[in-house]
N, C-alpha and C positions, 0 to 999 in steps of 0.2 A: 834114454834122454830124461823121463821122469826122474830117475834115481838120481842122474847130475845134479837137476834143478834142485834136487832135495837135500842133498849134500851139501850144495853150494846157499840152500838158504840155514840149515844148519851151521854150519861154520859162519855166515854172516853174525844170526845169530849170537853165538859165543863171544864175535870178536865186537859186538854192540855191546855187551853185559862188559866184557872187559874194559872197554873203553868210557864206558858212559860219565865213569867220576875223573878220567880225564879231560872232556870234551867242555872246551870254552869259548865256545861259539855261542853259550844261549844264557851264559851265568859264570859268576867268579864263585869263590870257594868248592870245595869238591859235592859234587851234586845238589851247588846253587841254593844250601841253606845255611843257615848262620851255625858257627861253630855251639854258641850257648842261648838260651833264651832269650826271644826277645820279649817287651811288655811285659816285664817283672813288676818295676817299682812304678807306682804314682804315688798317691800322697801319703806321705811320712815314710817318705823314702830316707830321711838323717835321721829317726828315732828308730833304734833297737826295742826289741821289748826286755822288760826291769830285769833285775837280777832277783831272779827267782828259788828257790830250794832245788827243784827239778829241772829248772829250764822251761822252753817255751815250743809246743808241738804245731807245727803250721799244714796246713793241706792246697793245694793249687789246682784246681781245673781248670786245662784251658784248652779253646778249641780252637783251629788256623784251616784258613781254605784257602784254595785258589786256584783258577783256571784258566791260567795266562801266565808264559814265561815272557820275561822283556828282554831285545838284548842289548848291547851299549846303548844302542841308539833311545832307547825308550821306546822300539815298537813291538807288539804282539810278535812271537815264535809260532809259525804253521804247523804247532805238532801234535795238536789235542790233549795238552798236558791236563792231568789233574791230579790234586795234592789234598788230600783232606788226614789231617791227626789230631787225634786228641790226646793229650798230654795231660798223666798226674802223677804229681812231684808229692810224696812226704818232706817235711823239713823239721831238723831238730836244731834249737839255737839255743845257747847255755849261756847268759851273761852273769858274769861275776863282779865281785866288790873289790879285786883285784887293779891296779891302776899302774898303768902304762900309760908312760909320756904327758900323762895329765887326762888322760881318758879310760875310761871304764873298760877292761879286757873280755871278751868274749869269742867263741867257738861253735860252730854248726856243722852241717851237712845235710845236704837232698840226696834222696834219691827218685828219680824218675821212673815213670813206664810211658810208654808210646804205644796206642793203635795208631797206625800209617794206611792209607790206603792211596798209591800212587798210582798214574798211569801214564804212557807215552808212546806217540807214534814214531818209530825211527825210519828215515827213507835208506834204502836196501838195497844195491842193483836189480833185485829179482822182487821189488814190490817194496810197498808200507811191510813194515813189524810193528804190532802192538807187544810193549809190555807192561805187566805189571804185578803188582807186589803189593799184599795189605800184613804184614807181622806187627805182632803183639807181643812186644816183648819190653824187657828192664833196658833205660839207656843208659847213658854215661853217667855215673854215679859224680859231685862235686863236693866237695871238702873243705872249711873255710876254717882254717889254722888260726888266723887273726878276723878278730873284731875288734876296732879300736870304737869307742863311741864318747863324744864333748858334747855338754851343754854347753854354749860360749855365752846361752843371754837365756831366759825366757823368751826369746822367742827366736831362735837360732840353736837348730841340730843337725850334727855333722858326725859323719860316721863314714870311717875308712875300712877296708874288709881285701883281704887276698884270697881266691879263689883258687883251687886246682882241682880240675875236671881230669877226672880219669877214665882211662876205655874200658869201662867195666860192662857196657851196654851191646845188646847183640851185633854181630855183624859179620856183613857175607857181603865182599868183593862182586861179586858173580850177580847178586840181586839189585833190583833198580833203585831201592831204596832200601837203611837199616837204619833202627835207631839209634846204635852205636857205632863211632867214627874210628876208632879202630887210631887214635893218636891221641895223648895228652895237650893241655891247655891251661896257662897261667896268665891270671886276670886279675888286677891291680882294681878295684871300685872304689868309689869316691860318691858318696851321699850326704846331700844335704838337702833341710828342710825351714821355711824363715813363714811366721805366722804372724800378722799384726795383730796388733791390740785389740783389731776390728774384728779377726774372725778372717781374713785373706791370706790363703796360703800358697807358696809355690816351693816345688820341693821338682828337686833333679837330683840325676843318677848319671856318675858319666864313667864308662867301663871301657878297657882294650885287652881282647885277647890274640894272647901268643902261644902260636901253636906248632908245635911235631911235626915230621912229616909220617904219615898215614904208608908205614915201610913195605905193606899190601898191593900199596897201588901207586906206590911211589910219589904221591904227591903232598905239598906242603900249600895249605892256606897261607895266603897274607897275613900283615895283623889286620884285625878287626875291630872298630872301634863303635861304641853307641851312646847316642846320652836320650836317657828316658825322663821324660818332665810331665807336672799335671799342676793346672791352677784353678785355684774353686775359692766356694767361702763356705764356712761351717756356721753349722746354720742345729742348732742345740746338738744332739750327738750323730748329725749328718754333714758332710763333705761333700759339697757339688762341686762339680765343673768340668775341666777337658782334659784329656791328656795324650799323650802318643810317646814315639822312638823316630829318633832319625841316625840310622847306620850307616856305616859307610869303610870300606877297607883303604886303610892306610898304603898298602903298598899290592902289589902282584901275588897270583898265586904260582908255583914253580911245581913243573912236569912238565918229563918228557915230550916233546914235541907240540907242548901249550904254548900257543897264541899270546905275547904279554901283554899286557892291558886292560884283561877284563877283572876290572875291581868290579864290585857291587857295592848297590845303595839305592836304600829304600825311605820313603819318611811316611809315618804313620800317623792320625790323630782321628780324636772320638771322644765320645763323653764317658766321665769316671765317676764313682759314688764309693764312698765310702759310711762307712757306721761303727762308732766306738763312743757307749758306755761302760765305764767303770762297774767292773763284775760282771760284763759281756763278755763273750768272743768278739774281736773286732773282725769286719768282713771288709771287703774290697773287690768291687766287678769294674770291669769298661770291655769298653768296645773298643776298636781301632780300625779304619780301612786305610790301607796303604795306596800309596800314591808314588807317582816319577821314580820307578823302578826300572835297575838297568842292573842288563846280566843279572837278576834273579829272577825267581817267580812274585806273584802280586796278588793279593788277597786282602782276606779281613782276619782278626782276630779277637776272640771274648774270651774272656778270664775272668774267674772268679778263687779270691785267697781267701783264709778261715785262719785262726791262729786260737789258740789256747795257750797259758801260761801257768806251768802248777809249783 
């Protein structure tokens, strides 16, 4: 009888790992997180930086919690979820004197790393299963082919950019969480920045991506859509005021035996700061806590960017 029970929560087991990035009952996209980053840009989110000899080297930390999955409805998941990563991104951005369509031509790429530290209680016929999963590992590498970037005024900057994230980042089917998705993703961005003559700035970012299906585990995210904004006043070479993300999936995610309907959408806001003197590195931190989150998880996140240009 022992040995049954044990079998029988073994194979449980297995078929909870296998399942878990199908399961949309508690979140849309495959294991209920956004295909690309979110809280990237706040302010001077339409300025590239110049066209430099070398280009421009950037560094990201940023850390995301949360302990609460939401499902359609906007209410807490009974599962004892927790999600803690920290994320750092290198980024190389190479703008040139080069001019396309009336806009200054440029080319980057990030590459990321994730520590993840997940966890989760799955119900089982033969009991609760905790699992979880902390790897450290390289995520999905992204590739920015085009940077188009316009002055249209002294005080209007606009900058379009195509993104392609590829699955170069770890990843295991079998585990509760990986930082690599195991599918590609193509992302059209659109930034713009408008500062008055007074020092008041608001600047957005508004991005959709389109993605693979994940041939693993057979499942295909929706598109994904988000637009990230921040408004302040600068104030000698500082930049106060707020900012956030409000995501949201355009359409269904498709798999096997998934439940249609559960898109996800989160909206996020918090205070942002910024500091850029000339022959500085320019910095950028905020905060964000998220809020009216359905079918994902719900947290906070802080980030902090660094950029040099040689």
């Amino acid at each position: 009888m022992y040995q049954n029970k044990k079998t029988n929560v073994w194979h449980c087991t297995w078929l909870t790992l296998g399942l878990i990035g199908a399961c949309g009952a508690a979140h849309g996209t495959e294991n209920g997180a956004p295909t690309t980053a979110v809280g990237v840009y706040d302010f001077g989110a339409g300025m590239m930086p110049p066209a430099t000899p070398f280009g421009t080297v950037g560094l990201r930390t940023a850390f995301y919690s949360a302990n609460v999955q939401k499902d359609r409805h906007g209410k807490s998941v009974d599962n004892n979820f927790s999600l803690d990563v920290l994320s750092i991104g290198v980024a190389y951005m190479r703008m040139t004197d080069y001019t396309v369509l009336g806009a200054k031509y440029g080319f980057g790429a990030v590459v990321p790393f994730f520590q993840m530290d997940a966890s989760l209680q799955v119900q089982t016929p033969v009991g609760p299963l905790n699992l979880e999963a902390d790897p450290f590992r390289m995520a999905d590498m992204q590739v920015l082919p085009v940077i188009l970037q316009w002055t249209l005024s002294p005080n209007l900057f606009v900058n379009a950019q195509f993104q392609i994230q590829a699955p170069t980042g770890d990843y295991d089917k079998n585990r509760l969480i990986s930082p690599g998705l195991n599918h590609w993703t193509f992302s059209p961005i659109l930034n713009a920045t408008y500062i008055s003559d007074s020092g008041f700035e608001m600047s957005s970012s508004f991005e959709a991506d389109i993605n693979t299906r994940n041939h693993a585990t057979d499942y295909k995210n929706g598109v994904e859509y988000r637009h990230e904004f921040a408004v302040g006043q600068h104030i000698g070479p500082w930049t106060v005021g707020m900012g956030g993300y409000y995501y949201r999936q355009f359409t269904d995610d498709d798999a096997p035996g998934l439940e249609a309907g559960n898109r996800a959408r989160v909206l996020a806001v918090g205070p942002a700061v910024s500091y850029f003197k000339p022959g500085m590195p320019p910095v950028w931190l905020h905060v964000y806590k998220e809020l009216d989150a359905r079918n994902r998880a719900e947290g906070y996140t802080t980030a902090l960017r660094i950029s040099h240009s040689f």
